[in-house]
C-alpha positions as CSV (number, residue, x, y, z in Angstrom):
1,X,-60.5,140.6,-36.2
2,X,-58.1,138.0,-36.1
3,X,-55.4,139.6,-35.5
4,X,-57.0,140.9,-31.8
5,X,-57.4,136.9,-31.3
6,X,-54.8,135.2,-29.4
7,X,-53.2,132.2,-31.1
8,X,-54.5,129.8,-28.7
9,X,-58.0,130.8,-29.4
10,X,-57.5,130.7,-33.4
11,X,-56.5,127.3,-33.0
12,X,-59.6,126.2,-31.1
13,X,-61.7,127.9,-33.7
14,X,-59.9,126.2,-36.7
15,X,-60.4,122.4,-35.5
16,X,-63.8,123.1,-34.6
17,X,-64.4,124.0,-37.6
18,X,-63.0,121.1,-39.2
19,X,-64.4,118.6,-36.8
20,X,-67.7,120.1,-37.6
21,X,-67.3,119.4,-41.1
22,X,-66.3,115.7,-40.7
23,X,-69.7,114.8,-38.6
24,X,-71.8,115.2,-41.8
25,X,-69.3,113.2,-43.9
26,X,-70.2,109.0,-44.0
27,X,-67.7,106.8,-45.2
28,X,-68.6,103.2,-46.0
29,X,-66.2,100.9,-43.5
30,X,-66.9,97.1,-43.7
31,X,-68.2,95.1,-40.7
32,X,-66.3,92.8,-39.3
33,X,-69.2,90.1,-37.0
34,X,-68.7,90.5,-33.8
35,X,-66.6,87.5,-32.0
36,X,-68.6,85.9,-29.1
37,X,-66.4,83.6,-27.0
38,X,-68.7,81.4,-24.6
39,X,-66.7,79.8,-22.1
40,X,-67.9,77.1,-19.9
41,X,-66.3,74.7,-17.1
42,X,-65.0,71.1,-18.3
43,X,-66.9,68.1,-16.8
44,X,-64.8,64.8,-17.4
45,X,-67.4,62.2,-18.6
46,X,-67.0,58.0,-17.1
47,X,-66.9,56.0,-19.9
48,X,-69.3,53.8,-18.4
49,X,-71.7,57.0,-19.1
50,X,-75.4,55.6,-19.8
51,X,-76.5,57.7,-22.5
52,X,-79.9,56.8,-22.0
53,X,-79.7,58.8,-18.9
54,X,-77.9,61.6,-21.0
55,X,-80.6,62.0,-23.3
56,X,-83.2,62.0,-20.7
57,X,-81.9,64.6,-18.2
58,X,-84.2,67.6,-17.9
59,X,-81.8,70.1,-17.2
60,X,-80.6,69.3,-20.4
61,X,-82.7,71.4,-22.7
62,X,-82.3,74.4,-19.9
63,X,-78.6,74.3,-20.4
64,X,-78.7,74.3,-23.9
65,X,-81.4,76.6,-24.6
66,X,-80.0,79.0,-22.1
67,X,-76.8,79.1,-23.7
68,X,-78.3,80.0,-27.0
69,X,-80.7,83.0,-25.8
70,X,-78.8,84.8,-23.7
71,X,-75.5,84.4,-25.0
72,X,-73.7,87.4,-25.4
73,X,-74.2,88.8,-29.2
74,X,-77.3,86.4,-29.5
75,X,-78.8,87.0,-33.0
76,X,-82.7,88.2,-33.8
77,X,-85.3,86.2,-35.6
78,X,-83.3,83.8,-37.7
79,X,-81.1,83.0,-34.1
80,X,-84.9,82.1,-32.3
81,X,-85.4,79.9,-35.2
82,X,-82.6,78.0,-34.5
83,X,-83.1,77.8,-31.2
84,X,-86.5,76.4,-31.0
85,X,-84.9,74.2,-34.1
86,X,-83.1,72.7,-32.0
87,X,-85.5,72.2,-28.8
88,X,-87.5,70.3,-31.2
89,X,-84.8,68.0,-32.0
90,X,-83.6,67.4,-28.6
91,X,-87.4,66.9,-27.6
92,X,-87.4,64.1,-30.0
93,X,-84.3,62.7,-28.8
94,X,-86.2,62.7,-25.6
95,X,-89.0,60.6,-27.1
96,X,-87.3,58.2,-28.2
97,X,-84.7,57.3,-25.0
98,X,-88.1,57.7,-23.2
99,X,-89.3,54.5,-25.5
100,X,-86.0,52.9,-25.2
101,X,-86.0,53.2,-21.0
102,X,-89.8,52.3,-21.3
103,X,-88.9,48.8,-22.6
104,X,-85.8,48.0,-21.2
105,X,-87.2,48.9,-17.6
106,X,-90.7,47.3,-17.7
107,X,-91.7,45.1,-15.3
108,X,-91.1,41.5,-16.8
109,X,-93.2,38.9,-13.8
110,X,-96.3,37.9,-15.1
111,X,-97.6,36.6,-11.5
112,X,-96.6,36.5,-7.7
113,X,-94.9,34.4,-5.8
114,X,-97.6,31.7,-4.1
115,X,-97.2,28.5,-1.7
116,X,-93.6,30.1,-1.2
117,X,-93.2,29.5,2.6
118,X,-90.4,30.0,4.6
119,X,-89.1,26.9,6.0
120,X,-88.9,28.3,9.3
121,X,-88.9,31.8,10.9
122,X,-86.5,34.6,9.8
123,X,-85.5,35.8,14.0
124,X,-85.8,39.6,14.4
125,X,-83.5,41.9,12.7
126,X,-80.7,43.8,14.1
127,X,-79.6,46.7,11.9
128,X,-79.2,44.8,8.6
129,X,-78.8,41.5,10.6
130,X,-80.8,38.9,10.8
131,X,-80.5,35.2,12.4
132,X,-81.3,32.6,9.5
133,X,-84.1,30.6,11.1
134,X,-81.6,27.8,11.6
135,X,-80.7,27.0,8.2
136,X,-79.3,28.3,4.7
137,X,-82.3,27.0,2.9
138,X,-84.7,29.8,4.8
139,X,-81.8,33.2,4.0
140,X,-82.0,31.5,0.5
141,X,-86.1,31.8,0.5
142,X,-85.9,35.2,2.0
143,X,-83.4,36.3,-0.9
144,X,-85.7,34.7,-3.4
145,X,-88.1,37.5,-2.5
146,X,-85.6,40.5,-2.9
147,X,-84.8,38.8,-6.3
148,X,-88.5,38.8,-7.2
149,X,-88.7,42.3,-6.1
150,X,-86.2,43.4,-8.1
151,X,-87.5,41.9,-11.3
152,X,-90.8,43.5,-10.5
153,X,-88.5,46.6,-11.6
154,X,-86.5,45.4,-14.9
155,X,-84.3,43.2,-15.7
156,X,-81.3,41.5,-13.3
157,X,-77.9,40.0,-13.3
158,X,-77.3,37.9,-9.3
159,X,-74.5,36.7,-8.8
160,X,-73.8,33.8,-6.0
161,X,-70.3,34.2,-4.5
162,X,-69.8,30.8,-2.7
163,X,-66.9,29.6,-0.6
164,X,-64.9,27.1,-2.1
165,X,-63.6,25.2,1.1
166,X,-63.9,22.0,2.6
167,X,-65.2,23.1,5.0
168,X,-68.2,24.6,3.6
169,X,-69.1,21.6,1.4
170,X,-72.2,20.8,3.0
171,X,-73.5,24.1,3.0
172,X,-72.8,24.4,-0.7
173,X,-74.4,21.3,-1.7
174,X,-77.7,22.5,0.7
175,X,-77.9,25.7,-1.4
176,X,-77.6,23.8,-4.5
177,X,-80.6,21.6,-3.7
178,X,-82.9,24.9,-2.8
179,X,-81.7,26.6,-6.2
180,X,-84.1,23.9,-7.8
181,X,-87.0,25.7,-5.7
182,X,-85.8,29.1,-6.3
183,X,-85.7,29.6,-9.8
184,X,-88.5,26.8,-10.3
185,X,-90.2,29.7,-8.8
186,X,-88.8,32.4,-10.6
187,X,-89.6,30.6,-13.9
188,X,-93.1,30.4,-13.2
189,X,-93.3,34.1,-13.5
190,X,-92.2,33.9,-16.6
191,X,-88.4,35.6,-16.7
192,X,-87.1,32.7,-18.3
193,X,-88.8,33.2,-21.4
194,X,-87.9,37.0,-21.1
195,X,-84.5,36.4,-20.0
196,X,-85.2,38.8,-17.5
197,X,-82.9,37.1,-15.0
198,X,-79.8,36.5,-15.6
199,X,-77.4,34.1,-13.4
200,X,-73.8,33.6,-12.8
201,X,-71.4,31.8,-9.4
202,X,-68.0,32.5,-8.6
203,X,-66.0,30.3,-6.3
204,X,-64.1,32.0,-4.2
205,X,-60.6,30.7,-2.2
206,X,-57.1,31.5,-2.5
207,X,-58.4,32.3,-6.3
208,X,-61.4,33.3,-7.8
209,X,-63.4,31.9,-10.4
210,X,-66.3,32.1,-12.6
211,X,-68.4,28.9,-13.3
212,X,-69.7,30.5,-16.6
213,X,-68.0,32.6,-18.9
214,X,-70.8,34.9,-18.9
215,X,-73.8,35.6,-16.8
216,X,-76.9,33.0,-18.3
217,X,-80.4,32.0,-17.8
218,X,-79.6,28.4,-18.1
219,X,-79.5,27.8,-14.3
220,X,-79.6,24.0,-15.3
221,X,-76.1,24.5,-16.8
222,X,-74.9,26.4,-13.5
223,X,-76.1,23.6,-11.5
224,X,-74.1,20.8,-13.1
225,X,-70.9,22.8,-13.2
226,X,-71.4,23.4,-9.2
227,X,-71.5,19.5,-8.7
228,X,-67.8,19.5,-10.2
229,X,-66.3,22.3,-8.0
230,X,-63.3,20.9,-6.3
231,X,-62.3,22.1,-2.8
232,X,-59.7,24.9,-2.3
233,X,-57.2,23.8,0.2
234,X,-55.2,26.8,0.7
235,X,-57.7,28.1,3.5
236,X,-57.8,31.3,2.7
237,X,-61.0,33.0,1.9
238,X,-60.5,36.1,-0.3
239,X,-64.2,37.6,0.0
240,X,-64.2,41.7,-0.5
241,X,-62.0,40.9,-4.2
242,X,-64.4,39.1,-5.3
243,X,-67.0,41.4,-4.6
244,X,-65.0,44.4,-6.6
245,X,-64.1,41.9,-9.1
246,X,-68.1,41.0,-10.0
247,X,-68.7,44.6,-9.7
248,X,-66.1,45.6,-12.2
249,X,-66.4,43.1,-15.0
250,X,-70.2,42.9,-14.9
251,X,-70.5,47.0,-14.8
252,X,-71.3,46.3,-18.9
253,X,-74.7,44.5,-17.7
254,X,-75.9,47.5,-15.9
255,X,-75.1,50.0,-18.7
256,X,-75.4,48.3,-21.4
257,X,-78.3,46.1,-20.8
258,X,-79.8,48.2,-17.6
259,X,-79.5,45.2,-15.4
260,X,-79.6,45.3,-12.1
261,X,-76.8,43.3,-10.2
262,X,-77.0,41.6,-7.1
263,X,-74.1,39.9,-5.3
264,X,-75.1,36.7,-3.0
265,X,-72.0,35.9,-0.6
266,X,-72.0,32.3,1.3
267,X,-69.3,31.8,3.7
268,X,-68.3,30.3,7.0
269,X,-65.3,33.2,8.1
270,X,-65.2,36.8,8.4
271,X,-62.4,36.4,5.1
272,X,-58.8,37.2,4.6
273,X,-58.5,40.2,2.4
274,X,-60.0,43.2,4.4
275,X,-57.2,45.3,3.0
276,X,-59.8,45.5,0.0
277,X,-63.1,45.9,2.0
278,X,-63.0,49.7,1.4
279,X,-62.5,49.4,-2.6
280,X,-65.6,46.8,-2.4
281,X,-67.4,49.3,-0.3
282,X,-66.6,51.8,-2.7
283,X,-67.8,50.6,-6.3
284,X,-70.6,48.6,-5.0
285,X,-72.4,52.1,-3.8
286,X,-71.2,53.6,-7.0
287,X,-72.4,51.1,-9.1
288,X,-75.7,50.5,-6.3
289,X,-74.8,47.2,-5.9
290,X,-76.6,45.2,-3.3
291,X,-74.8,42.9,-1.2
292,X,-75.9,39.8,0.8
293,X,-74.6,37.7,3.0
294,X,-75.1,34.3,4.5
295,X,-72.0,34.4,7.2
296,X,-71.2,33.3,10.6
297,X,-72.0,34.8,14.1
298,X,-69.3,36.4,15.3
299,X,-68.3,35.2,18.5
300,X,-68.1,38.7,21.3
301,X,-65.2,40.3,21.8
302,X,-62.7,37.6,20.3
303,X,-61.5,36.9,16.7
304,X,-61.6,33.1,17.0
305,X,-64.0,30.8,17.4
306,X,-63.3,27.0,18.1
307,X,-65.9,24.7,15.3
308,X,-65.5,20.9,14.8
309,X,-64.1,19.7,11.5
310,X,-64.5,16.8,9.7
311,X,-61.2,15.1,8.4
312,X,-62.4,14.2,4.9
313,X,-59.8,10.8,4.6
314,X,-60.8,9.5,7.6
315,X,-64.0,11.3,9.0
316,X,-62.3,11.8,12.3
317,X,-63.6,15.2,13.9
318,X,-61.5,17.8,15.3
319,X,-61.9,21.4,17.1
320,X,-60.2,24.0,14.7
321,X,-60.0,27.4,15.5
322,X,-61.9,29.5,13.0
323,X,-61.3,33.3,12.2
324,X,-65.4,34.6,12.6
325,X,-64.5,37.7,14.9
326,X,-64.9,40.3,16.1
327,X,-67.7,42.0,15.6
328,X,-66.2,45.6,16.0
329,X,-63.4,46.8,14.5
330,X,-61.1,46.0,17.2
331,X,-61.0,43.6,20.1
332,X,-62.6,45.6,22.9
333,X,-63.7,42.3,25.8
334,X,-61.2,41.6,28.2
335,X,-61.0,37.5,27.9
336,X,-60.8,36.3,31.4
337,X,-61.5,33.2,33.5
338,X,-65.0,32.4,35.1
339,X,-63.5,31.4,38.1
340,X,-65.3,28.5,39.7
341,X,-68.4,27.9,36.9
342,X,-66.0,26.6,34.4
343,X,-65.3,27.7,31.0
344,X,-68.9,27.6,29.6
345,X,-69.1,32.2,29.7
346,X,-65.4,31.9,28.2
347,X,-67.5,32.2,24.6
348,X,-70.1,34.4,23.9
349,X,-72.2,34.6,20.1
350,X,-72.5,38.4,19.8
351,X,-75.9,37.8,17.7
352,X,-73.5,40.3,14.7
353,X,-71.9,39.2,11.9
354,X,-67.9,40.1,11.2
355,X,-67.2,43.8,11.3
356,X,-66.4,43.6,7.7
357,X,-68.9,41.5,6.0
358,X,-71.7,43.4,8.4
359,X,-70.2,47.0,7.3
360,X,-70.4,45.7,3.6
361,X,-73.7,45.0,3.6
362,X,-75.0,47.6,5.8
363,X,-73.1,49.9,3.5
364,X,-74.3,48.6,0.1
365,X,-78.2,47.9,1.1
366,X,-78.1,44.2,1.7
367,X,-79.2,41.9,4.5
368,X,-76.8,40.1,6.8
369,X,-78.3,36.3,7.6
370,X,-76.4,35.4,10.2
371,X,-75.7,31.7,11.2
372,X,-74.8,30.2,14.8
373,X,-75.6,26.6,13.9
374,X,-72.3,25.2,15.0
375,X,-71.4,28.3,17.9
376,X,-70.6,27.0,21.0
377,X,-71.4,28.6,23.9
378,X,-73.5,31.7,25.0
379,X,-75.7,33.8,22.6
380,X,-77.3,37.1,23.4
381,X,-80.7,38.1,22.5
382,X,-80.2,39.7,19.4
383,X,-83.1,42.6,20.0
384,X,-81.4,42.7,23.5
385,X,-78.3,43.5,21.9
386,X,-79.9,46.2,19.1
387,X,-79.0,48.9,21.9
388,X,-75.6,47.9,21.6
389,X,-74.5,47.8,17.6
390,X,-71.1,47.9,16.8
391,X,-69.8,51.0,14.9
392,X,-69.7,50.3,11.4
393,X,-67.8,53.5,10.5
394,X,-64.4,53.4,8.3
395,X,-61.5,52.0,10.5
396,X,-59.7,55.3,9.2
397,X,-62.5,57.2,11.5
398,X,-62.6,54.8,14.6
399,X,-58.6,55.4,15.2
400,X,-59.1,59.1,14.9
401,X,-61.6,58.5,17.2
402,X,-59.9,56.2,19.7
403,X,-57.0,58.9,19.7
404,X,-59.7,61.5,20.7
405,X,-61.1,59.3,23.8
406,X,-58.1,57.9,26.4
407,X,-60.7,55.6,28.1
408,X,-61.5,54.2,24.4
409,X,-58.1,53.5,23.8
410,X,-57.4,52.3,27.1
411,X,-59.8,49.5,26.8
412,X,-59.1,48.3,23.9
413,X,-55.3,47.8,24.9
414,X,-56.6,46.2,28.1
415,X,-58.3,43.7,26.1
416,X,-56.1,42.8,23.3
417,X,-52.9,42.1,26.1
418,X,-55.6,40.0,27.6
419,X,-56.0,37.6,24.9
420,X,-54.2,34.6,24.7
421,X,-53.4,34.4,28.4
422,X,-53.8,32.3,31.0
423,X,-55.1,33.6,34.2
424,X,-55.6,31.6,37.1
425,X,-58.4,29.2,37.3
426,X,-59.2,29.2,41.2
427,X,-57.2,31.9,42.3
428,X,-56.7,31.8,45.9
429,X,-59.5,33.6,48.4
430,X,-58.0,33.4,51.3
431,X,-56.2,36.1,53.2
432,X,-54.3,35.6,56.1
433,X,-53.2,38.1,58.8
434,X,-49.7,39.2,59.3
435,X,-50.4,39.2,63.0
């Protein structure tokens, strides 16, 4: 029969046959387990990393136990054991940061603020502006009540940033004499026996300095130390480091001790350092980092204002120029001559603060108390002027901005070669023929 068969056809019978016989044999072959490789994207942790916060995160378990049950190659019974193993360990990792956040972010006032008056009326606000009533010791009353509202949350860390200049003697020594008031106040709700407030000053100049070596609730201590400060003659104000400087070395207070800080500027110029502004900027919202200020008016349109000084050697006063202005980024008034009234509309008080110190603040979640006591010359109405709020955008995206609009940039060229020159006082008005 075979022999009728063509080879090709013999050979097809023949390994069927074989292959047949080799399905009913078994051979024992060990298992190697399978290899499940779970990849997943790298996310750089901060140092600063509040673990607290860590622990407490609800999408934490979902990440987890997701992982674990759908996983490729994800085992039976004994691999649902481990998982819910392990949901009950996290949960009690969860339990106990919730205890741990419980006590370190409980309330710690045990009563209100009473017979707390201002000593005269906070003017309306303008944005995050608003005039000082006339005097440092009302912005300091209204700053006592964000403090108390921010213990009414946990514990805080404020730091006072003042300026160490001559010229801003008298205002120093007229918050020191309200800072008896203030935490007088404070203590009576009880956050000295808590320590819930903490409290530290940095003068700031040329250099910048720490009165304590470490934040304290010995306010007493802070107090005498202030009465020593010596004047910084160099004149130069360097605000916005300062700022960055508080924020970065006191970052350990926040995390550590889930404090929240609070910077407290006093100063008399718009400062010297606005190269920094943006860093300042920067961390404080990273860190949330509320900043206030008690800062001068800036006078409209110009970058100097002219104040009276006091020689300290022989109490003669003088007109010195002072750098308060503007309030935008950029000149943007033309300054010319009133002719015939005078000089007395030469100077106008734009109701604003600085651009920088105002963008700091408005850009951190602070208040802006603005102080014209020694301004010269015209002021606006500052809820007249609401309408017209500078732009407190990033200088970086107000030049793109003035490159997009010729009549923008226009302006402000008319009005900074404006500055500094004399035009005519009485100009003549007469025109004669030629006839």
């Amino acid at each position: 029969m075979f022999q009728k068969l063509s080879g090709y056809t013999v050979s097809i019978i023949v390994h069927g046959m074989v292959l047949g016989t080799l399905v009913f044999w078994k051979i024992a072959v060990p298992v190697q387990p399978e290899l499940v490789l779970i990849t997943s994207d790298v996310v750089e942790t901060p140092e600063d990393v509040n673990l607290v916060d860590a622990l407490t995160a609800e999408d934490m378990t979902t990440n987890i136990v997701a992982t674990a049950a759908f996983a490729p190659g994800a085992p039976g019974t004994a691999g649902a054991a481990r998982i819910e193993e392990a949901r009950n360990d996290l949960k009690s990792q969860q339990v106990v940061a919730a205890s741990m956040r419980a006590d370190l972010d409980r309330p710690v006032l045990h009563g209100e603020l009473k017979n707390f008056n201002l000593d005269s009326p906070i003017e309306g606000a303008v944005g995050p502006t608003m005039g000082n009533g006339g005097s440092d010791a009302s912005s300091v009353d209204r700053i006592t009540h964000e403090i108390k509202n921010a213990l009414n949350k946990g514990r805080v860390c404020v730091c006072w940033v003042l300026d160490s200049t001559y010229s801003m003697r008298e205002r120093r020594e007229a918050v020191l004499k309200r800072f008896d008031k203030v935490y007088g106040e404070l203590d009576r709700l009880g956050v000295a026996r808590e320590k819930a407030l903490l409290t530290n000053v940095m003068m700031f100049g040329q250099r910048n300095q720490f009165l304590a070596k470490e934040p304290t609730a010995d306010v007493a201590q802070l107090m005498k130390s202030l009465k020593d400060v010596k004047d910084d003659e160099s004149g130069i104000e360097n605000i916005f480091s300062a700022v960055r400087r508080i924020c970065e070395e006191y970052r350990s207070y926040q995390v550590q001790q889930r404090r929240q800080l609070m910077i407290i500027v006093l100063t008399d110029e718009k400062g010297d350092d606005a190269y920094a502004l943006d860093d300042a900027i920067n961390i404080c919202k990273r860190n949330r980092v509320p900043v206030y200020v008690m800062g001068p008016m800036a006078p409209f349109g110009r970058d100097k204002v002219m104040v009276e000084w006091t020689d300290k050697i022989s109490g003669e006063k003088f007109p010195v120029p002072a750098d308060r202005g503007p309030e935008s980024i950029e000149i943007e008034h033309l300054a010319l001559p009133f002719w015939g009234r005078g000089d007395q509309y030469s100077m106008f008080g734009s109701g604003f603060g600085p651009y920088a110190l105002t963008r700091l603040v408005r850009e951190t979640g602070g208040l802006y108390f603005v102080d014209g006591s020694d301004f010269r010359g015209v002021r606006f109405n500052p809820d007249e002027m609401r309408e017209y709020r500078p732009d407190y955008v990033p200088i970086k995206d107000y030049l793109d901005s003035k490159r997009k609009s010729p009549l923008h940039a226009a302006v402000v060229e008319a009005a900074m070669q404006s500055q500094g020159k004399d035009a005519p006082v009485d100009p003549p008005i007469s025109f004669r023929s030629k006839t």
